[in-house]
DRENVEXKOL-996221 format. One record per residue: x, y, z of N, C-alpha, C, O, CB in turn. Coordinates in steps of 0.05 Angstrom, whole numbers, padded with zeros to 5 digits, always signed. Glycine has a CB too. Layout:
N
XYZXYZXYZXYZXYZ/...
// end
This chain:
42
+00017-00023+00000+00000+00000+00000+00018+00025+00000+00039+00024+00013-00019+00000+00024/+00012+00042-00011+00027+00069-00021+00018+00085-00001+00000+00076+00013+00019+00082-00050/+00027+00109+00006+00029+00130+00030+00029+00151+00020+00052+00153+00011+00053+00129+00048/+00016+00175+00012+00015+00194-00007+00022+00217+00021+00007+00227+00038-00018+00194-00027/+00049+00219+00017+00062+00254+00045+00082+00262+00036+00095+00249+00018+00074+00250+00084/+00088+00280+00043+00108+00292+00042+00137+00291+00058+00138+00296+00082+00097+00311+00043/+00162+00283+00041+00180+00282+00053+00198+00311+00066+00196+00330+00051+00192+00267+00038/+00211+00314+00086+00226+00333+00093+00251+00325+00100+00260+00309+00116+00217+00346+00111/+00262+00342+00082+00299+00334+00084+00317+00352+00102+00316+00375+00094+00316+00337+00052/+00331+00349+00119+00356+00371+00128+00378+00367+00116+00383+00345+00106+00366+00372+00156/+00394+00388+00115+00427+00390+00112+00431+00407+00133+00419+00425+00144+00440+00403+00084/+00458+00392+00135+00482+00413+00155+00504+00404+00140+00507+00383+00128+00488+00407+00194/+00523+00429+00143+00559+00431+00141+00567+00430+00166+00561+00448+00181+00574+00459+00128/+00579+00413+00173+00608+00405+00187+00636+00402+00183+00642+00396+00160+00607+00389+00193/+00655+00404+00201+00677+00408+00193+00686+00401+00226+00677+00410+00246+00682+00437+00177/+00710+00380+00222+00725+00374+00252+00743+00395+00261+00764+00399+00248+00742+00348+00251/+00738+00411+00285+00754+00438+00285+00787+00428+00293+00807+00442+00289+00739+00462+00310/+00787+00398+00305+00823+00390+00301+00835+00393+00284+00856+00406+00286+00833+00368+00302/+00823+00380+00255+00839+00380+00238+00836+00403+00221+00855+00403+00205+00837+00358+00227/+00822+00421+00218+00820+00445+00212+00848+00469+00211+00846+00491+00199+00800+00451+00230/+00862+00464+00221+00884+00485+00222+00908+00464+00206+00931+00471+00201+00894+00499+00259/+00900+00443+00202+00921+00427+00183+00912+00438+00157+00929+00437+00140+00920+00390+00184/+00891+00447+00150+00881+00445+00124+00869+00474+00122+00846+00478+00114+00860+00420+00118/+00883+00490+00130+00863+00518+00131+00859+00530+00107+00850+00553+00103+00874+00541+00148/+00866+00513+00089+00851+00517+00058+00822+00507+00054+00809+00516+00035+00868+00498+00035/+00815+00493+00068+00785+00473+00062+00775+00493+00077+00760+00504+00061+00778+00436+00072/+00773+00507+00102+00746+00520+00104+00731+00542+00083+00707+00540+00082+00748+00533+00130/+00742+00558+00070+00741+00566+00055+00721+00559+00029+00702+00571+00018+00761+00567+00055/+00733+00536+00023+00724+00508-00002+00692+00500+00025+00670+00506+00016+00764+00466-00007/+00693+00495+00038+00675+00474+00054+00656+00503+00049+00641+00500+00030+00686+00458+00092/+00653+00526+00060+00636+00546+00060+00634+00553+00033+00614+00568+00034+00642+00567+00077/+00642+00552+00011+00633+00568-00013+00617+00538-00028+00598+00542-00043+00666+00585-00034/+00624+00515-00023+00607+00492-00024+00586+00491-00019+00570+00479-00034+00612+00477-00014/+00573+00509+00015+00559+00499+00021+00533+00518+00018+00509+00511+00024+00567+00490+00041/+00543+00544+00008+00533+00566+00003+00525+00560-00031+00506+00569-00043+00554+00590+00012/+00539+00548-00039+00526+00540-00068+00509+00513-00069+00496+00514-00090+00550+00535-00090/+00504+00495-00058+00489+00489-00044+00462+00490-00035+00442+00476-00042+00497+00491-00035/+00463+00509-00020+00439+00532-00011+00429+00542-00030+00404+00541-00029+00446+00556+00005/+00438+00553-00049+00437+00576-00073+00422+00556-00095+00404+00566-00109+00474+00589-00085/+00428+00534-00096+00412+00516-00115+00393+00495-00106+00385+00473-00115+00430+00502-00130/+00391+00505-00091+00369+00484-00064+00343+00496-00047+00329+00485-00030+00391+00474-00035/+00341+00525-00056+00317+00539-00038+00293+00544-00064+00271+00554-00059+00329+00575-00021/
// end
């Protein structure tokens, strides 16, 4: 039998703040990701 509703989805961005200063190139990349993202998703 079929169920006729509506689904609801979340997103979140995360990021491990340890390894974060090894790579302080990716936050940058991780936020313009996630903002495009957003931008094609509302």
């Amino acid at each position: 039998m079929l169920v006729n509703t509506k689904a609801k989805v979340g997103v979140f961005s995360i990021a491990l703040g340890a390894y974060l200063p090894q790579f302080p190139q990716l936050v940058p990349e991780f936020e313009s990701q996630y903002e495009a993202f957003k931008k094609n998703n509302t």
